[in-house]
Each structure stands twice: as C-alpha cells, then as structure tokens.
N, C-alpha and C positions, 0 to 999 in steps of 0.2 A: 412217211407212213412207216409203222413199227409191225414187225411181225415180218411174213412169209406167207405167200402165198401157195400152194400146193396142187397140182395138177393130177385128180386121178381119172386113168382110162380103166374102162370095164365092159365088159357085153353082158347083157341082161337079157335071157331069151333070143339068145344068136342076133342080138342087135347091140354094136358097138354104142358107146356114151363113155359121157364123160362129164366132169365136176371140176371145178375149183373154188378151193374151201383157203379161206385165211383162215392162219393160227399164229399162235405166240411160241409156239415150242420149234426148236429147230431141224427137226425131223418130223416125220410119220410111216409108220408102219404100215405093212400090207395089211394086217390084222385091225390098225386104225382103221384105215381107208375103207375098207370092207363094212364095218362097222358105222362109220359115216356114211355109206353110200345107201345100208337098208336105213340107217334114222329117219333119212332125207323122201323113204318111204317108197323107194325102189322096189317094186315085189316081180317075183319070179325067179328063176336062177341067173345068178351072179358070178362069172367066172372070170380068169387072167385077169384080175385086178392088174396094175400098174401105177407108181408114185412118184413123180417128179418135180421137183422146186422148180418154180419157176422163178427168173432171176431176171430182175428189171435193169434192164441196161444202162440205165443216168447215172445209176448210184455209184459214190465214189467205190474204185477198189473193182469195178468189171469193166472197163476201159479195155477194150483189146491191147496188147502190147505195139502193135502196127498202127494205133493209130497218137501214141504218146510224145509229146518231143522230148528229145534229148534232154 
C-alpha cells in the first residue's frame, strides 16, 4: 500500500473525535487537517486539532532495533 496514512484528533463541541485520512503527500498540516475535518462535514466548533502519521509496523525500515539479528 502507497501513501500514508494520517491520524487527526479534534473536539467538536466539547466532544473529542477523530479521523483517518490516507494521503499521498508526506506530511499534513494542522491547517490541512482542519480543513479535511469541516469537508468531511463536521459542523460546530473545532478546536486542539492534532496530526499524527501513523506508521504500520511490517514495513521494511520500522523493525524495532531489539528485535533485529545481528
């Protein structure tokens, strides 16, 4: 699978949520995510956005170091 997946947390109306949104670009902004969270048709206030990669553990290159053999 290509791309990234991205994890945003938010409260909408003193009520925590949250989304994740694949994308092809290597980042996202608070400003993005914000942005994707009203398209998606969120209404009310939206505050403490929060953006984080999520990062799938098989793929080659996130192997913890503790668990590699010499």
């Amino acid at each position: 699978m290509s791309g990234q997946i991205f994890l945003i947390n938010y409260i909408c109306d003193n009520q925590p949520m949250h989304l994740e949104v694949p994308s092809d670009a290597e980042t996202m902004t608070v400003e993005q995510a914000q942005a994707h969270v009203q398209s998606q048709g969120a209404s009310g206030k939206i505050t403490d956005v929060q953006v984080s990669k999520i990062t799938r553990t098989h793929e080659p290159g996130t192997t913890p170091g503790h668990y590699l053999q010499p």
